[in-house]
Backbone as JSON Lines, residues from 0, in Angstrom:
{"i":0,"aa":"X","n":[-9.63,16.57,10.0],"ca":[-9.09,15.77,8.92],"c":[-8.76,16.68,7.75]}
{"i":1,"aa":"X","n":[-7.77,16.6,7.32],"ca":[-7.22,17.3,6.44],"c":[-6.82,16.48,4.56]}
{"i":2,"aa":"X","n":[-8.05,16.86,4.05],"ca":[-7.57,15.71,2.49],"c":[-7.28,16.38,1.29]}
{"i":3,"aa":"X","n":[-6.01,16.16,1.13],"ca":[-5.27,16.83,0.13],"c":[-5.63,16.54,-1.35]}
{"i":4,"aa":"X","n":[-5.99,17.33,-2.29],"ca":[-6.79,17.15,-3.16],"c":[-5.87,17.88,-4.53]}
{"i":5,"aa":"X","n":[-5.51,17.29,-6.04],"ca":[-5.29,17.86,-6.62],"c":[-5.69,17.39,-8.04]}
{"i":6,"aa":"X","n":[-5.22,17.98,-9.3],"ca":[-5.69,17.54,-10.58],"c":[-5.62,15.88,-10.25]}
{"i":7,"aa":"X","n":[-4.81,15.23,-9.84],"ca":[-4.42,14.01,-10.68],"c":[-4.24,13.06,-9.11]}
{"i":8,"aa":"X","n":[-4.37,13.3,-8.23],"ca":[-4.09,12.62,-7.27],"c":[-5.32,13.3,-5.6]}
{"i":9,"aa":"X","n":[-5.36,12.33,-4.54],"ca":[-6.42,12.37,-3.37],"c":[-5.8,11.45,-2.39]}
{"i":10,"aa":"X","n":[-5.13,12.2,-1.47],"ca":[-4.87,11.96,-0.35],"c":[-5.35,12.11,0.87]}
{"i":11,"aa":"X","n":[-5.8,10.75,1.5],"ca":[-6.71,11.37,3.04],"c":[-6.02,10.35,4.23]}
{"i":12,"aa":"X","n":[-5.94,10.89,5.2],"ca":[-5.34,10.5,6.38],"c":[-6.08,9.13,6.96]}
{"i":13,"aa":"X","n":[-5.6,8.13,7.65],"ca":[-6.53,7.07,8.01],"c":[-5.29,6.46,9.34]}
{"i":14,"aa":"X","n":[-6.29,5.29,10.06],"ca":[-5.72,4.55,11.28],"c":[-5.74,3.6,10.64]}
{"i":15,"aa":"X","n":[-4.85,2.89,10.61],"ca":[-4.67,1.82,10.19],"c":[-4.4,0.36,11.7]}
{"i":16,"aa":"X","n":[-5.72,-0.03,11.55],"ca":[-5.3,-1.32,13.33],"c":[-5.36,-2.41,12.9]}
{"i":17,"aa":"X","n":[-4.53,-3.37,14.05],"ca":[-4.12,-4.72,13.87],"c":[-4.53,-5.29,15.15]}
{"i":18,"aa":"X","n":[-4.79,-6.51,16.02],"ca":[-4.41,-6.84,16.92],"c":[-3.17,-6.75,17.73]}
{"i":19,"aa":"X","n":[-2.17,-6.24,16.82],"ca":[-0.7,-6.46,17.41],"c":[-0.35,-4.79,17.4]}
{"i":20,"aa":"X","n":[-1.49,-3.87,16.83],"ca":[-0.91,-2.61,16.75],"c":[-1.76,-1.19,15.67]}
{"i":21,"aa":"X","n":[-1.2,0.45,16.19],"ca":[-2.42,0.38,15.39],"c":[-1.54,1.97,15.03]}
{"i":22,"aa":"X","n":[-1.04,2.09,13.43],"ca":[-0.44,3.66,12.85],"c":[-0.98,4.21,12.34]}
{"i":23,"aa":"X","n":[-1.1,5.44,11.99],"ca":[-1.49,6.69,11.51],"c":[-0.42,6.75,9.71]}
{"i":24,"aa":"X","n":[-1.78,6.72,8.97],"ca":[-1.2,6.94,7.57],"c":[-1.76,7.68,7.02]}
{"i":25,"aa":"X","n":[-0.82,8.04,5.82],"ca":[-2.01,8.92,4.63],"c":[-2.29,7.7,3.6]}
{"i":26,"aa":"X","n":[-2.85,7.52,2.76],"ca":[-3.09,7.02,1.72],"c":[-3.19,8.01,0.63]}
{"i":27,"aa":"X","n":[-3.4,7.44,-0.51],"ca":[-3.18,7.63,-1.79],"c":[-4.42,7.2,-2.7]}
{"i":28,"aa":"X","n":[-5.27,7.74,-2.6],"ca":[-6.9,7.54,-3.44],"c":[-6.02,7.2,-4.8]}
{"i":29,"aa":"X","n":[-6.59,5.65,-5.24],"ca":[-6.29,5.66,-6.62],"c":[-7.37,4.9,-7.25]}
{"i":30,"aa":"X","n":[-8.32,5.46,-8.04],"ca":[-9.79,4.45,-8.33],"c":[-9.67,3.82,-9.38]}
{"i":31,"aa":"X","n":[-7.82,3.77,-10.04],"ca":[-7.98,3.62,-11.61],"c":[-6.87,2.0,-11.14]}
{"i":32,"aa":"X","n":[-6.75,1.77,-9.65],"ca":[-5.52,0.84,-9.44],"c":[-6.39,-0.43,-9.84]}
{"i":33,"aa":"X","n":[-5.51,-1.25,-10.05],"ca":[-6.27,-2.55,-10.27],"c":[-5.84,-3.23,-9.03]}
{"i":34,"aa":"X","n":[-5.06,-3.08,-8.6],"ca":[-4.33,-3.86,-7.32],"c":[-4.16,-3.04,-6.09]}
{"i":35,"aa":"X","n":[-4.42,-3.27,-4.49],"ca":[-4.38,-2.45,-3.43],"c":[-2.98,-2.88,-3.19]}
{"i":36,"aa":"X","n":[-2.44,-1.92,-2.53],"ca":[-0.52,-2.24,-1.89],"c":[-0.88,-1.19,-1.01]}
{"i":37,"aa":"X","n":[0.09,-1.59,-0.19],"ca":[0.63,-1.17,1.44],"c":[2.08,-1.53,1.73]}
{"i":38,"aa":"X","n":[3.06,-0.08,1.96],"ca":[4.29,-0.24,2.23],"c":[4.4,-0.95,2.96]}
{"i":39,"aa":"X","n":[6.14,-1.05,3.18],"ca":[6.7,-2.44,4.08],"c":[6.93,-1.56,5.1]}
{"i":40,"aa":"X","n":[7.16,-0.74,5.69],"ca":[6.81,0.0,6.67],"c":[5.72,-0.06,7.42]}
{"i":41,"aa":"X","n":[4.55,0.09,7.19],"ca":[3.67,-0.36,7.3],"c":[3.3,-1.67,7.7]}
{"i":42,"aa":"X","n":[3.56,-2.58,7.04],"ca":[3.48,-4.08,7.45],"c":[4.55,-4.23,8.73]}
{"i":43,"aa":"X","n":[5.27,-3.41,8.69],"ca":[6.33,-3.57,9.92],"c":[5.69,-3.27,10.88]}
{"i":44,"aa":"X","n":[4.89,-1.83,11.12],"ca":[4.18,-1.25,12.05],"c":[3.21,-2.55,12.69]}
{"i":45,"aa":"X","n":[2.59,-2.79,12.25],"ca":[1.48,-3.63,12.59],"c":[1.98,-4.74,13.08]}
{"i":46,"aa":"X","n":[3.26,-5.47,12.26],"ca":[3.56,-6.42,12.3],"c":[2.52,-7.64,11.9]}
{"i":47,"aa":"X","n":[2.2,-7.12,10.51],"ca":[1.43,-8.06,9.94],"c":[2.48,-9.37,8.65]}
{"i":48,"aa":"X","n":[1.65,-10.49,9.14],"ca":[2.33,-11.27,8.22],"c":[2.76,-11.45,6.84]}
{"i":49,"aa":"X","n":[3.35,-12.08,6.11],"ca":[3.62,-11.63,4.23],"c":[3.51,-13.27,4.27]}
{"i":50,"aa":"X","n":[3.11,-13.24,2.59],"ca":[3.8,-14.59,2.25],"c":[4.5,-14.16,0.72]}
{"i":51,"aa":"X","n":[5.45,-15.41,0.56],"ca":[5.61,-14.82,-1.05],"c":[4.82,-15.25,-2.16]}
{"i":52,"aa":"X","n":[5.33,-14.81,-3.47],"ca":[4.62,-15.71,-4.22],"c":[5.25,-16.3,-5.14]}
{"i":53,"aa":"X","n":[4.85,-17.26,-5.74],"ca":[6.12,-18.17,-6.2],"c":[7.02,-17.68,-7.07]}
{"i":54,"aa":"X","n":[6.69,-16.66,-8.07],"ca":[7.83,-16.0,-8.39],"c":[7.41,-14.14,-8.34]}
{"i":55,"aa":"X","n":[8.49,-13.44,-7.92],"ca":[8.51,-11.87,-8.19],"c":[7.78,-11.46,-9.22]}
{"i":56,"aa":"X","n":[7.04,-10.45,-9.15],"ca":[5.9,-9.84,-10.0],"c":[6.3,-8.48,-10.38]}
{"i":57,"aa":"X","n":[6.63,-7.85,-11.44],"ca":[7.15,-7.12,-11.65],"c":[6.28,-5.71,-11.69]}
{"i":58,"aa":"X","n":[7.01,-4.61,-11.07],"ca":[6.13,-3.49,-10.75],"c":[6.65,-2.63,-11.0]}
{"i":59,"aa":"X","n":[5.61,-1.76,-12.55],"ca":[5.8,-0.29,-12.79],"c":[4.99,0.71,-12.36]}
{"i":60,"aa":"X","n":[5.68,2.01,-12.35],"ca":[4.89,3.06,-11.93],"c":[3.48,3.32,-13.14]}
{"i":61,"aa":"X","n":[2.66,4.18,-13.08],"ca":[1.54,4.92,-14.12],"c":[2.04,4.95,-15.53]}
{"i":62,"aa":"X","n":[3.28,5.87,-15.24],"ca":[4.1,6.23,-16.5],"c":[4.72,5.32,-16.79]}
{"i":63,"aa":"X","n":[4.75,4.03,-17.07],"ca":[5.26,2.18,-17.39],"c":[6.87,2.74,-16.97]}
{"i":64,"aa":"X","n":[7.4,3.63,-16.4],"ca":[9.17,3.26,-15.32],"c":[9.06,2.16,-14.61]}
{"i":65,"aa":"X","n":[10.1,1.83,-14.18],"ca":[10.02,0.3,-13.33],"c":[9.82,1.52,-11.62]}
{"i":66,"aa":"X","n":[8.99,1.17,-11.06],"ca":[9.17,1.4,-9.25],"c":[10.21,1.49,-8.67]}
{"i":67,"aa":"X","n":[10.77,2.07,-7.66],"ca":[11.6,1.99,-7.16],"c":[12.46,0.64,-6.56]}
{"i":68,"aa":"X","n":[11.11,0.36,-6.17],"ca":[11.02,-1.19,-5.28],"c":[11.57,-2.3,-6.42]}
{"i":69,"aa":"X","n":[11.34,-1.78,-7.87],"ca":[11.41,-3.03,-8.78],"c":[10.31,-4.14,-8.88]}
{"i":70,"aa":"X","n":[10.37,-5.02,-8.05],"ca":[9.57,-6.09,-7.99],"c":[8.77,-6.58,-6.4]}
{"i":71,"aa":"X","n":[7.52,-7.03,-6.75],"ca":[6.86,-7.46,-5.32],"c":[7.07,-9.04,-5.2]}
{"i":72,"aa":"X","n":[7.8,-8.59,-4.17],"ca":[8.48,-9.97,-3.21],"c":[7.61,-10.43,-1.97]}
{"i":73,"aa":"X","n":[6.83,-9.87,-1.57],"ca":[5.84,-10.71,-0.78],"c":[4.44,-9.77,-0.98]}
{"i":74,"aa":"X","n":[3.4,-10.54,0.1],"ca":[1.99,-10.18,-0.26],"c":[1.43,-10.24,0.95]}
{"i":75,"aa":"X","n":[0.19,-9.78,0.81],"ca":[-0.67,-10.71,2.59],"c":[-2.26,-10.57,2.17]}
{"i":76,"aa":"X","n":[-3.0,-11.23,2.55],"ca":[-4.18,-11.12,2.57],"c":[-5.13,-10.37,4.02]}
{"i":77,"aa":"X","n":[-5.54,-8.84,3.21],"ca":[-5.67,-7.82,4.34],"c":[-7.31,-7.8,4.12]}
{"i":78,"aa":"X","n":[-8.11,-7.68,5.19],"ca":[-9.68,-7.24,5.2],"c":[-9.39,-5.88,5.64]}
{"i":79,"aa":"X","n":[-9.98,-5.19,4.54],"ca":[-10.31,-3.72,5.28],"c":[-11.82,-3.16,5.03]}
{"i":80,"aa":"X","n":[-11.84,-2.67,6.5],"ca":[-13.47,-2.8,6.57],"c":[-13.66,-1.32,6.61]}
């Protein structure tokens, strides 16, 4: 296992499984997030379900820029054990 470590950021490799499927990711150690997210890539892999929420939630990066993504358009409720 290889965990990439620097001033400001901690990256460590993980399996990520589903019943329907199971990928290889890195993650992104962030202890200061208030909220967990997982690309749509990801949700593709697995083929895990979304729902939306009633309206778009708007999402900036650290440095208050808007995300690439702009806004979160769906969600899911994930157990990770």
């Amino acid at each position: 296992m290889y965990i990439y470590r620097s001033d400001n950021q901690l990256e460590i490799p993980i399996t990520l499984s589903s019943f329907k499927g199971t990928v290889e990711e890195i993650v992104l150690v962030d202890s200061g997030a208030t909220e967990n997210f997982i690309n749509q890539e990801t949700i593709k892999k697995l083929k895990l379900g979304t729902k939306k929420p009633e309206s778009p939630v708007g999402l900036r990066n650290i440095n208050r820029t808007f995300n690439k993504s702009r806004q979160i358009t769906h969600y899911l409720n994930l157990l990770v054990s």
